[in-house]
LOKOLTI-456235 format. One record per residue: x, y, z of N, C-alpha, C in turn; residue number from 1; residue in three letters. Coordinates in Angstrom, 2 decimals, padded with zeros to 5 digits. Each point is the difference from the previous one (the first is absolute). Last residue first. Example, Ala and Ser with C-alpha at 12.3 -4.5 7.8 and 13.67 -1.06 7.14 Angstrom:
<rs>
{r {012.85, -002.25, 007.08}, {000.82, 001.19, 000.06}, {-000.77, 001.09, 000.73}, 2, SER} {r {000.29, -005.72, -000.07}, {-000.89, 001.19, 000.00}, {000.90, 001.20, 000.00}, 1, ALA} 
</rs>
This chain:
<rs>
{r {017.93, 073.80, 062.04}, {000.91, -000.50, -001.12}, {-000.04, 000.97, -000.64}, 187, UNK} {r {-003.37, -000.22, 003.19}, {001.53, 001.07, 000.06}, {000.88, -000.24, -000.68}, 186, UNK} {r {-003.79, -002.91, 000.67}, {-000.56, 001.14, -000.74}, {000.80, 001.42, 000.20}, 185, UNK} {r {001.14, -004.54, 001.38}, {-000.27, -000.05, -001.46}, {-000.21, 001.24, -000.25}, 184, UNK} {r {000.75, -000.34, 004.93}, {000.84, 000.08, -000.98}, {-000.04, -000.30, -001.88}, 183, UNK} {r {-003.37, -000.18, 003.00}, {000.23, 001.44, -000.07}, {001.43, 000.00, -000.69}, 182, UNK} {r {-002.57, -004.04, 000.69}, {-000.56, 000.67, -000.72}, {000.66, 001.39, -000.19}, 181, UNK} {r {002.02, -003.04, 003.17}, {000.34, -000.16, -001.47}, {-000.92, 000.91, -000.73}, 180, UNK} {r {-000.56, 000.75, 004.45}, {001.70, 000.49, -000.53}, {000.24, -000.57, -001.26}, 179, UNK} {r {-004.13, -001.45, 001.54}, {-000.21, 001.57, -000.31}, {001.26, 000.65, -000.07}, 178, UNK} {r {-000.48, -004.95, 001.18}, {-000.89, 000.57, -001.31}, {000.62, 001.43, -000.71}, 177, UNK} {r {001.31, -001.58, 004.26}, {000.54, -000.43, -001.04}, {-000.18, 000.34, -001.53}, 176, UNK} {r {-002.45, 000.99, 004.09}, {000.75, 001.08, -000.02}, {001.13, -000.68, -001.12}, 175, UNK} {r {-003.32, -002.82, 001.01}, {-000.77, 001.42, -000.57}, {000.89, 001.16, -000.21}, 174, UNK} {r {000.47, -004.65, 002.09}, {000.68, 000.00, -000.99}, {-000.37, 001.54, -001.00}, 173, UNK} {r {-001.37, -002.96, 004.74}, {-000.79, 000.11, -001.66}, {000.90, 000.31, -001.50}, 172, UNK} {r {001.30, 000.49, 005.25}, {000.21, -001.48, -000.69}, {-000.65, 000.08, -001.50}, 171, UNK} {r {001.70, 004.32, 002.93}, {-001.13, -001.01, -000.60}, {000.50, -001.33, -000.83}, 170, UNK} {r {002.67, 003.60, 002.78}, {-000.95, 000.74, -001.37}, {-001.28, -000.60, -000.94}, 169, UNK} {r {003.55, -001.71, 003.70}, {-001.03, 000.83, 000.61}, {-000.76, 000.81, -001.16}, 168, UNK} {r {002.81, -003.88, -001.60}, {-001.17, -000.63, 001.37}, {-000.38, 001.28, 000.62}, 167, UNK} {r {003.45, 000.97, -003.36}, {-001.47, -000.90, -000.58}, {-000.87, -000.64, 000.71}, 166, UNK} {r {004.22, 001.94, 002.25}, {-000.94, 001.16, -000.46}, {-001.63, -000.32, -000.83}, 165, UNK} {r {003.63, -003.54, 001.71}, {-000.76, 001.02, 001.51}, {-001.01, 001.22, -000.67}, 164, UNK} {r {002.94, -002.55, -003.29}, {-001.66, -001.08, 000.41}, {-000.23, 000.90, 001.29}, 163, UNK} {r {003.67, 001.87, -001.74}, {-000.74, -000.41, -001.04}, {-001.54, -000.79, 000.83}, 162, UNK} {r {003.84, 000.80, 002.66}, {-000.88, 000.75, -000.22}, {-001.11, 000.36, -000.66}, 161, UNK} {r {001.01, -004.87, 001.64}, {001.06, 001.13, -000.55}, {-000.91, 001.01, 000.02}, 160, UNK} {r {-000.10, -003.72, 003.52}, {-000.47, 000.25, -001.31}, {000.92, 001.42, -000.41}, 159, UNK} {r {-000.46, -002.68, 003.98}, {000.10, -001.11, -000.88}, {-000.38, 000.79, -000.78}, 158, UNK} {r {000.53, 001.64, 004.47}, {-001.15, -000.26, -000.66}, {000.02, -000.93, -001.43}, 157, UNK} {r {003.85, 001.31, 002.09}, {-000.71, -000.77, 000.98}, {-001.25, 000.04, -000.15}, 156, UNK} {r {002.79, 002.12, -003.22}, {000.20, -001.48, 000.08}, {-000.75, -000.32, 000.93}, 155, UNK} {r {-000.41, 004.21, -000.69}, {-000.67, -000.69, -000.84}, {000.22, -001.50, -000.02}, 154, UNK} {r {002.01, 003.30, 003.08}, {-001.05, -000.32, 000.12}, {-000.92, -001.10, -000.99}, 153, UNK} {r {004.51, 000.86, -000.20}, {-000.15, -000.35, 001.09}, {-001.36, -000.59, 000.24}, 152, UNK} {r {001.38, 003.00, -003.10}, {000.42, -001.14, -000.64}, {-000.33, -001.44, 001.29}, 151, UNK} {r {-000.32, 004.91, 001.29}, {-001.17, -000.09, -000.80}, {000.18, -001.51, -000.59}, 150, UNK} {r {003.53, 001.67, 002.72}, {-002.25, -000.59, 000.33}, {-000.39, -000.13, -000.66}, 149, UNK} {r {004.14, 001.59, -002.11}, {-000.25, -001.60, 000.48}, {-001.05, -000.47, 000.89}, 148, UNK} {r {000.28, 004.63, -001.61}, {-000.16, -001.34, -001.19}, {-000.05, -001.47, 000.43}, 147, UNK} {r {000.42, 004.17, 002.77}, {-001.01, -000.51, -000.41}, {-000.55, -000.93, -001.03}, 146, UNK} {r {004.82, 000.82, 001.53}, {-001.01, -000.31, 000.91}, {-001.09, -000.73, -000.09}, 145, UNK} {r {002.38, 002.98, -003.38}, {000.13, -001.36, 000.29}, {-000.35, -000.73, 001.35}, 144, UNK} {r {-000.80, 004.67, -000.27}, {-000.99, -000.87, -001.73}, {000.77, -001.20, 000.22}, 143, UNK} {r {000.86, 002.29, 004.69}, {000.76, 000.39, -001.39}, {-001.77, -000.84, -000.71}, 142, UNK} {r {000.31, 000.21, 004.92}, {001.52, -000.88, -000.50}, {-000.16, 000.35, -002.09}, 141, UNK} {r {-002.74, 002.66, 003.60}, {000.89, -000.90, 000.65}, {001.00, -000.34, -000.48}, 140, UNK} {r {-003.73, 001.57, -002.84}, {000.81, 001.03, 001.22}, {001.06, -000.21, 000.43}, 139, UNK} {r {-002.70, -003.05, -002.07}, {001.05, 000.69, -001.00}, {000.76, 001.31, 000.65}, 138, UNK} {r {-003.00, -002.93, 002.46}, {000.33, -000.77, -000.49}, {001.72, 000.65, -000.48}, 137, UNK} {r {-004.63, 002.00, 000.45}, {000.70, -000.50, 001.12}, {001.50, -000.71, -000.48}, 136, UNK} {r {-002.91, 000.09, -003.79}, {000.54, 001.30, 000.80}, {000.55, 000.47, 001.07}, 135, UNK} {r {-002.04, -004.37, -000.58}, {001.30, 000.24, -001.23}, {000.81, 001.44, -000.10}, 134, UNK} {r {-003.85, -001.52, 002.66}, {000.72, -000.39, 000.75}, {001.53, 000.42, -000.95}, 133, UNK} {r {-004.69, 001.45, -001.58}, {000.95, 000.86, 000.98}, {001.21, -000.34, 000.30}, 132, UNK} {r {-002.29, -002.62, -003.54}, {000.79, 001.54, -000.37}, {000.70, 000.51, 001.49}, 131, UNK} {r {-002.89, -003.37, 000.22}, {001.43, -000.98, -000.40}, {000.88, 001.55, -000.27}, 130, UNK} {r {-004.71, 000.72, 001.37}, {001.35, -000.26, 001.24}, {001.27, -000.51, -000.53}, 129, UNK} {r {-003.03, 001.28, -003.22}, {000.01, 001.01, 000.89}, {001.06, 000.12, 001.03}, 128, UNK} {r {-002.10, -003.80, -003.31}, {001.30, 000.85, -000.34}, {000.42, 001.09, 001.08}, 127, UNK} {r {-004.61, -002.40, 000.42}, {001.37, -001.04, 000.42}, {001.49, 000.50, -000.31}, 126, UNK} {r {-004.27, 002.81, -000.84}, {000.10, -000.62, 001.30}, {001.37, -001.19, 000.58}, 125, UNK} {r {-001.04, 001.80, -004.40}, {000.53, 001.16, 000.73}, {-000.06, -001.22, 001.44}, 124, UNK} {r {-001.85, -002.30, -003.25}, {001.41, 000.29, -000.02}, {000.87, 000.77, 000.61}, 123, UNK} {r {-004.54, -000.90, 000.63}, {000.77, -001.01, 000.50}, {001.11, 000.40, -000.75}, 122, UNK} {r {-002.81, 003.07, -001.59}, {000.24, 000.26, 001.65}, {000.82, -001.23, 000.88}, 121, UNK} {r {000.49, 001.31, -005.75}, {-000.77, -000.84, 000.80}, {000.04, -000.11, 001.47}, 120, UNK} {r {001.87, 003.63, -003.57}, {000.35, -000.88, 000.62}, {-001.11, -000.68, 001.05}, 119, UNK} {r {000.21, 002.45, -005.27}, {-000.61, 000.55, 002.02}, {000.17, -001.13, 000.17}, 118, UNK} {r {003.05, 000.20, -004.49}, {-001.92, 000.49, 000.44}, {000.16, -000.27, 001.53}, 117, UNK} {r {003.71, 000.72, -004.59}, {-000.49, 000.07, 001.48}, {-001.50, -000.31, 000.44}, 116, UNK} {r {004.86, 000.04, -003.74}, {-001.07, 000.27, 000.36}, {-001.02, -000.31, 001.26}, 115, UNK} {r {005.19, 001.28, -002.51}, {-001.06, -000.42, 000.73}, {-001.46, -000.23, -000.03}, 114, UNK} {r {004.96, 000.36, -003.50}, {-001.38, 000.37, 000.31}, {-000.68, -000.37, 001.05}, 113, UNK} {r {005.18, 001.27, -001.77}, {-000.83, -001.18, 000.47}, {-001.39, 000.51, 000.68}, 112, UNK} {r {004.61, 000.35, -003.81}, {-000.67, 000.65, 000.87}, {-000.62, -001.21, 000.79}, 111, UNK} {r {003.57, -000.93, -002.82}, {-000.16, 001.43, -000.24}, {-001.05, 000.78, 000.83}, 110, UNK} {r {003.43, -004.56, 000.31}, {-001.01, 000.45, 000.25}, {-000.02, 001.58, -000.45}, 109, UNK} {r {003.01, -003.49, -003.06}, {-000.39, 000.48, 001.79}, {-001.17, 000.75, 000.03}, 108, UNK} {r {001.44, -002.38, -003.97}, {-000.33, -000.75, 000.97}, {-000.41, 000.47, 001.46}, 107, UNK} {r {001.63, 001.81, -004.63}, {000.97, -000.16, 001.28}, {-000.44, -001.22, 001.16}, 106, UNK} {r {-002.63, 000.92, -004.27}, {001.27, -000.29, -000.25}, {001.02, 000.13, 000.69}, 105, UNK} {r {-005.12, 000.20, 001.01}, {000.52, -001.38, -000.85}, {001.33, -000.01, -000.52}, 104, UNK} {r {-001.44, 002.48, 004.88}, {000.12, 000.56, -001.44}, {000.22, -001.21, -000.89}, 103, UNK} {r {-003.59, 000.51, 004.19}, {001.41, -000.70, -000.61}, {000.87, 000.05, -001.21}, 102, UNK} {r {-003.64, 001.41, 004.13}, {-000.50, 000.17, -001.47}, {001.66, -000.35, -000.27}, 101, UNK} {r {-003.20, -001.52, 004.64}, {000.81, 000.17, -000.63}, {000.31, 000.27, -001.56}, 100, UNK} {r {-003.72, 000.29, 004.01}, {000.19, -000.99, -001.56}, {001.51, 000.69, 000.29}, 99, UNK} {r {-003.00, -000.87, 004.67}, {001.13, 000.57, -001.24}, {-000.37, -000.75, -001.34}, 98, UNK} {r {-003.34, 000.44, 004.99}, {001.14, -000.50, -001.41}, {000.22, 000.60, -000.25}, 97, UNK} {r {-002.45, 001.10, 004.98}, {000.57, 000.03, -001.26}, {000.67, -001.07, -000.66}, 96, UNK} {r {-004.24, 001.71, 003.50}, {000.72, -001.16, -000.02}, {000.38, 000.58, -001.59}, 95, UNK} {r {-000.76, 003.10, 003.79}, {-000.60, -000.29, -000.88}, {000.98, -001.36, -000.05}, 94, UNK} {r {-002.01, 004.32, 003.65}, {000.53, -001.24, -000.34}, {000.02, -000.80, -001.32}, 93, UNK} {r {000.45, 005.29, 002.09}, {-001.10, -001.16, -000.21}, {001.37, -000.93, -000.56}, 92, UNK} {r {-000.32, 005.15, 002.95}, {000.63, -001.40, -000.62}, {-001.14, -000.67, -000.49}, 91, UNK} {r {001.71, 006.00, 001.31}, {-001.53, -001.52, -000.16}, {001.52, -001.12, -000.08}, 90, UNK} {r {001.28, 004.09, -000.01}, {000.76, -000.08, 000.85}, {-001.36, -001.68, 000.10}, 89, UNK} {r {000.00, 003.27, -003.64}, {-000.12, 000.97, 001.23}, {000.28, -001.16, 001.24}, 88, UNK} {r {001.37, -001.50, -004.00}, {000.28, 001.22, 000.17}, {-000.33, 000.61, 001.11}, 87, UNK} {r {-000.20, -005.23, -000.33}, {-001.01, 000.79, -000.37}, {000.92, 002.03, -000.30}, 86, UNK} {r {001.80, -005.80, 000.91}, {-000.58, 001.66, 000.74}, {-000.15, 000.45, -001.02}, 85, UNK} {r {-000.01, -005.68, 000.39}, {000.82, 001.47, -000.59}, {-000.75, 001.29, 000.62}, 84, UNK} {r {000.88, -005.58, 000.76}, {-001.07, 000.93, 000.39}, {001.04, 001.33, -000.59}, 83, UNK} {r {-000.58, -005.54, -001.32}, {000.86, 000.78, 000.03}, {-001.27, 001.52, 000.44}, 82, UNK} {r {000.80, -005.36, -001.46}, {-000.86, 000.75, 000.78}, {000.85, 001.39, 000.44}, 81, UNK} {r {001.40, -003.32, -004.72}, {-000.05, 000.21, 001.17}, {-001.27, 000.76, 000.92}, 80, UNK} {r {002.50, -003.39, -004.47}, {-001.39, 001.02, 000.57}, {-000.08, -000.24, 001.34}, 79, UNK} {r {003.70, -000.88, -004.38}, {-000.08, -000.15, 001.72}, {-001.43, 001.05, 000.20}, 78, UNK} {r {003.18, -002.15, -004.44}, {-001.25, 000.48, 000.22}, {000.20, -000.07, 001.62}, 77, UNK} {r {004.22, 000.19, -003.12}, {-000.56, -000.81, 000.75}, {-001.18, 000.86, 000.59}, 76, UNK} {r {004.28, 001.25, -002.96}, {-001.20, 000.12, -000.48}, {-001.25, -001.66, 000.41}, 75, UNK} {r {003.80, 002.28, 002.07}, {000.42, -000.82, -000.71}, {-001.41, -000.94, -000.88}, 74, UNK} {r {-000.05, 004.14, 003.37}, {001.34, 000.08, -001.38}, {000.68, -001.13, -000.44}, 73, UNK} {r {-004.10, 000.34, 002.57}, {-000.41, 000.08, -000.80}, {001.48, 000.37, -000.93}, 72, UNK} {r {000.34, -001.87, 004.24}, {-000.47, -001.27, -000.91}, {-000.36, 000.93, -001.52}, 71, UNK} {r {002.21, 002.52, 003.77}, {000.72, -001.10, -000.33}, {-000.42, -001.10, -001.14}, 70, UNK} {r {-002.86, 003.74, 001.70}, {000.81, 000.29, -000.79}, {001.16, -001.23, -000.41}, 69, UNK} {r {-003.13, -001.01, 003.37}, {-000.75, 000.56, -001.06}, {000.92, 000.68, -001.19}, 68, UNK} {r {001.80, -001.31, 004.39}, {-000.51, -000.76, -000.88}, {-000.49, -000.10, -001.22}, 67, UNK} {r {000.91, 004.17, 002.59}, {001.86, -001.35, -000.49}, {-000.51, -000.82, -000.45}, 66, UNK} {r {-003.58, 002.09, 001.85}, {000.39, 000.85, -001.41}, {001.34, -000.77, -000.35}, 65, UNK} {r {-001.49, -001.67, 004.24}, {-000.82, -000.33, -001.19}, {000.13, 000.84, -001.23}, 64, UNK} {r {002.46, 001.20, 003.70}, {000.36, -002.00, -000.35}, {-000.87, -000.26, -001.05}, 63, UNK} {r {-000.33, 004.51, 002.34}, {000.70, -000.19, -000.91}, {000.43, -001.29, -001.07}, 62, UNK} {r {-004.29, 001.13, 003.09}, {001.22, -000.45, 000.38}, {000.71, 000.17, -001.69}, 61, UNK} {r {-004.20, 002.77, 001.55}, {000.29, -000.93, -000.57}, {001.45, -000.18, -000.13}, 60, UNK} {r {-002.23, 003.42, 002.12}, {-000.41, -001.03, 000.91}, {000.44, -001.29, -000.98}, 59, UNK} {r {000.20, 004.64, -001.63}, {001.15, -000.62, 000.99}, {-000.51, -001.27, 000.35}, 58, UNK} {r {-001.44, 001.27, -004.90}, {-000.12, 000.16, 001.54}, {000.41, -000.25, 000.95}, 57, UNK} {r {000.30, 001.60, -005.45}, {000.32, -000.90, 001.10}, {-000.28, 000.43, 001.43}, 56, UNK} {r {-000.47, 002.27, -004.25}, {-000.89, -001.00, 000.03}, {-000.12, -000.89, 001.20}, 55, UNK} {r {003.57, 002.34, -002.75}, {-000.57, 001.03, 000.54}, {-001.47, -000.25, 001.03}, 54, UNK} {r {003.09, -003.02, -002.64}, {000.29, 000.23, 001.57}, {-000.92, 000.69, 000.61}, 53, UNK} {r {000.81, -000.58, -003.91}, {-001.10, -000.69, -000.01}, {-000.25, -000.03, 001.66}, 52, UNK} {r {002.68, 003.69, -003.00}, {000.27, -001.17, 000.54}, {-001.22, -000.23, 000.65}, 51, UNK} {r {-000.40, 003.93, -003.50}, {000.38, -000.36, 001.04}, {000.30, -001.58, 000.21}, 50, UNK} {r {-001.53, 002.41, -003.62}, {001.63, -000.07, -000.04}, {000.09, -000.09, 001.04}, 49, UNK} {r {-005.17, 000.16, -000.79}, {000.84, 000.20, -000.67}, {001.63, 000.16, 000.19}, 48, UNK} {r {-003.19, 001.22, 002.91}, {-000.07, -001.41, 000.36}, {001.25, -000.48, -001.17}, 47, UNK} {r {-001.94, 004.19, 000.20}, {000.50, -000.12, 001.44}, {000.65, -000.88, -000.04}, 46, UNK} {r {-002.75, 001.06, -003.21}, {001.28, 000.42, -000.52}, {000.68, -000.07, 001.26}, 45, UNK} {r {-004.09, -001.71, 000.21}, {000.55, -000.56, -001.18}, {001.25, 000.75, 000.08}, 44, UNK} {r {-002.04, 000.62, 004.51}, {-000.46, 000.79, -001.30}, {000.70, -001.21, -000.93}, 43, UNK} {r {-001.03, -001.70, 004.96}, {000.63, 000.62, -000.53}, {-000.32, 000.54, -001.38}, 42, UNK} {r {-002.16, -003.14, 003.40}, {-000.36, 001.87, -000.33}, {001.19, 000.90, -000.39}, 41, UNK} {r {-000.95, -005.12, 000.07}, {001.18, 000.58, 000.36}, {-000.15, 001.33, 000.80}, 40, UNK} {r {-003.50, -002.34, -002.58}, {000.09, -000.23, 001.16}, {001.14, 000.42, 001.16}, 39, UNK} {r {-000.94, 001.46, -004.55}, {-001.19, 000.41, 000.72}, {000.23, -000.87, 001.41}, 38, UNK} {r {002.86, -001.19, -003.40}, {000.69, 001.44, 000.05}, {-001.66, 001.01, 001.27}, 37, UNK} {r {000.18, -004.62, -001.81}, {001.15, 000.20, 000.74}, {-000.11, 001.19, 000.57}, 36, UNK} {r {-003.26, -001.10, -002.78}, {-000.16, 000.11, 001.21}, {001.05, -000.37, 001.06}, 35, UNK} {r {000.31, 000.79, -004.45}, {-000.82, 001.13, 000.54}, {000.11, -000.29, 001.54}, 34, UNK} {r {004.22, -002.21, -002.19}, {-001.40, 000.36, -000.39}, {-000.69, 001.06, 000.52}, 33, UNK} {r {005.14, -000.03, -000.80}, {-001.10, -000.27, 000.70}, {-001.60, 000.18, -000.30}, 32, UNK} {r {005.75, -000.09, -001.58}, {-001.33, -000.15, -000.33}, {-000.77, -000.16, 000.52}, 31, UNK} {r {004.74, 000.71, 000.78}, {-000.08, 000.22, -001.71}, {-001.23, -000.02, -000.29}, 30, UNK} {r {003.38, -000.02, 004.62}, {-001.46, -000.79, -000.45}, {000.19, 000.94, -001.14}, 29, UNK} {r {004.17, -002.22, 001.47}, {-000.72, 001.24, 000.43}, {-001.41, -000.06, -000.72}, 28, UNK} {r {003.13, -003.88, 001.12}, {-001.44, 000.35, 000.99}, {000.33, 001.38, -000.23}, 27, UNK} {r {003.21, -002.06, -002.34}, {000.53, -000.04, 000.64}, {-001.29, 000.68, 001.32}, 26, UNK} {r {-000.91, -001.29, -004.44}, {000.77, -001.33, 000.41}, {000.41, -000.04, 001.62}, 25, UNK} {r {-003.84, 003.03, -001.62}, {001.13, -000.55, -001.08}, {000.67, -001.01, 001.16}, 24, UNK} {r {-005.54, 000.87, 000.53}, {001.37, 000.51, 000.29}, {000.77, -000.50, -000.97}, 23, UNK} {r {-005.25, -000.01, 000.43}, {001.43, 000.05, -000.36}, {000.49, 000.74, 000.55}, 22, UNK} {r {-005.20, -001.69, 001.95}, {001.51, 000.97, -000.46}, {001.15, -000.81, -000.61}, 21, UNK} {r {-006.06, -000.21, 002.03}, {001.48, -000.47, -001.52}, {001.25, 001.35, 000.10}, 20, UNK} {r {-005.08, -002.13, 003.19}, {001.25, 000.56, -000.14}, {000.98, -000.45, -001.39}, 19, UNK} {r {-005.61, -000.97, 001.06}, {001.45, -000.13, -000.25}, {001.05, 000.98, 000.19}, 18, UNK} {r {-006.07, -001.70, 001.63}, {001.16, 001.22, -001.23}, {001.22, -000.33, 000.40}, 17, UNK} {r {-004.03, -001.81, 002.17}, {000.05, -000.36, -000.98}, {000.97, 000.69, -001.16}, 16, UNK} {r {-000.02, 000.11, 004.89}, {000.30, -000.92, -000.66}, {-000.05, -000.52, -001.31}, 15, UNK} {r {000.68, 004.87, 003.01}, {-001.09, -001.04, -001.27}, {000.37, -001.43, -000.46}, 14, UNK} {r {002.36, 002.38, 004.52}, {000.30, 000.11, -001.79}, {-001.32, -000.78, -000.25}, 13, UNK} {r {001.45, 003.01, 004.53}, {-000.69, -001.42, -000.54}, {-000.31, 000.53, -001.56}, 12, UNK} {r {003.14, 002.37, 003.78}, {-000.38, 000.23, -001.62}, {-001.13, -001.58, 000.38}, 11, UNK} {r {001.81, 002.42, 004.37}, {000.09, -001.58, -000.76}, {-000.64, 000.67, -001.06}, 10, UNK} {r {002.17, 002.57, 004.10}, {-000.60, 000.16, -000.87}, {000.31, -001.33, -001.30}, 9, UNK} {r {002.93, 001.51, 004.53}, {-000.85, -001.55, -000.34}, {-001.53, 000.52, -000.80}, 8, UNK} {r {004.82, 002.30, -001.23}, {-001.28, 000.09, 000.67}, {-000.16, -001.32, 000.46}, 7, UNK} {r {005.23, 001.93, -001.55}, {-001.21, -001.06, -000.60}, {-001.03, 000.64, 001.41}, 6, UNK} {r {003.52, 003.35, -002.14}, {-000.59, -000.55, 001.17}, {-001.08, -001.20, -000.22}, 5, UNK} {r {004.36, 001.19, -003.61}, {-001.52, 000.56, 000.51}, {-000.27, -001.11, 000.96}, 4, UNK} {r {004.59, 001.81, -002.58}, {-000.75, -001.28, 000.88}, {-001.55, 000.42, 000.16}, 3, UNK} {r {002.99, 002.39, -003.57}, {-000.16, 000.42, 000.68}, {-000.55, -001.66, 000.68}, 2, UNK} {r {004.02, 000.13, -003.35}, {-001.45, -000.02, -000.02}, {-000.51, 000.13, 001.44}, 1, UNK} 
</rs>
């Protein structure tokens, strides 16, 4: 898959509209909403049997997709801050969940649904540098490296990632709401 040149060109997402993609088990995407597929500027059939990858932005440390994948193949919820590229080379910021879809007679995972909305500027603002130093980081000494700053870091702040991400996306609980409302209405 071709790399594309990231811009400092910023998408700003509607807060009031959603991201939704499937993927199968192993992140090739199987489904994007509209405004996946309008913010991406990729075509539906572009996006379709590609890896979720296709999406990814250098500036984001590998440590956090190891995470993010580590918890959702054991069918464990993780909502992250996460910055993706754009096709023509844009970014925006969004805060993501997983559903996980679970076969009832193997038990294993058969796919896994995201969903998304525009990342809150205190979230970008405080994720940004934890991202660079982690990228730094992964250069140097590898994704294990950056795992252990990163394990590093959260202890000397006293909190897990879990509670670092629910304290920059809002204490209110609005982005809680709206990963459960959206996951009912993707069942």
């Amino acid at each position: 898959m071709k790399h594309l040149k990231p811009t400092d060109n910023e998408i700003k997402l509607n807060p009031k509209r959603y991201i939704v993609s499937k993927t199968d088990a192993n992140g090739i995407i199987e489904y994007g909403n509209d405004y996946f597929v309008e913010i991406s500027g990729y075509t539906e059939s572009e996006l379709i049997g590609k890896p979720h990858s296709i999406v990814r932005h250098p500036d984001m440390p590998r440590v956090v997709f190891k995470m993010m994948w580590d918890r959702i193949n054991r069918a464990q919820n993780i909502m992250a801050v996460v910055k993706n590229l754009a096709k023509d080379g844009s970014y925006y910021w969004v805060v993501t969940e997983f559903e996980p879809k679970v076969d009832p007679i193997t038990n294993e995972i058969i796919s896994h649904t995201a969903f998304r909305k525009a990342a809150p500027q205190k979230a970008i603002d405080a994720m940004e540098p934890i991202y660079q130093k982690l990228i730094e980081i992964e250069k140097d000494g590898g994704m294990e490296a950056s795992e252990k700053y990163l394990r590093g870091y959260l202890e000397e702040q006293n909190i897990s990632y879990d509670d670092l991400i629910n304290s920059l996306v809002g204490n209110s609980g609005l982005f809680k709401i709206f990963f459960t409302m959206m996951k009912k209405l993707f069942k």
